[in-house]
N, C-alpha and C positions, 0 to 999 in steps of 0.2 A: 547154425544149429546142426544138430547132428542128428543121423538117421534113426538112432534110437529117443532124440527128444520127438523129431516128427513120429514116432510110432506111438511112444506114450501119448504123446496128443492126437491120435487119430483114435489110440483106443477109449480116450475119453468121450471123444465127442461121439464116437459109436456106442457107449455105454449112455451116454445122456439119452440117446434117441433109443434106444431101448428101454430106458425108464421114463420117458414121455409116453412109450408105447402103451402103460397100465393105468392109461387113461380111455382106452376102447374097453377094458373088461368092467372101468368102472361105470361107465353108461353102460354098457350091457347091463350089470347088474342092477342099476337104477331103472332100465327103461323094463326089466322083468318084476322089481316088486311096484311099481307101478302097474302092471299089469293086474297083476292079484291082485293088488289091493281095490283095484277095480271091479274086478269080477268077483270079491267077496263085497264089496258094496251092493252090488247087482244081486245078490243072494241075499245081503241083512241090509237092507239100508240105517236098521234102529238101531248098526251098531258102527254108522259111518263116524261119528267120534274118534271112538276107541283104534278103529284100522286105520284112519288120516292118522292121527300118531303113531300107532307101529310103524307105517312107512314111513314116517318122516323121519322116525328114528333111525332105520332101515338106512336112508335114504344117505344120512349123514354120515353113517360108519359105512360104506361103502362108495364115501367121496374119499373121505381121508386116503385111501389106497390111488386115487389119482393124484392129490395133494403132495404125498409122502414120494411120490416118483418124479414130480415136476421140483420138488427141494431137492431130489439128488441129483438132474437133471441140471440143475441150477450151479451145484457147488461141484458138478464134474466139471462142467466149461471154465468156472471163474477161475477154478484151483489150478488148472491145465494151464 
């Protein structure tokens, strides 16, 4: 192999571990509407319902952004 195959394959496997890395903002962001959603429980409990599904909804479009970096994460290493 040649120095430019090991570069292109180092800068894959360094872009993978960069898009594994937007799996920390995406628990930040779940462990923050978890939060509120908690402490709008603790201010309406009659409307615990309604905020359990905004967050859940919340919860799930703010996974996908962890998901969507562990698939590029995925197809930089195989493709490399």
């Amino acid at each position: 192999m040649e120095f430019t195959e090991f570069f292109a394959q180092g800068m894959a496997y360094l872009g993978a571990a960069l898009a594994v890395f937007t799996g920390v903002g995406s628990g930040l962001g779940q462990g923050y509407v978890a939060g509120k959603a908690v402490e709008a429980i603790g201010r309406q409990p009659e409307a615990a319902s309604s905020i359990r599904t905004v967050m859940i909804t919340g919860q799930a479009v703010a996974e996908t952004t962890g998901l969507y970096g562990l698939i590029v994460a995925i197809i930089l290493i195989f493709a490399s």
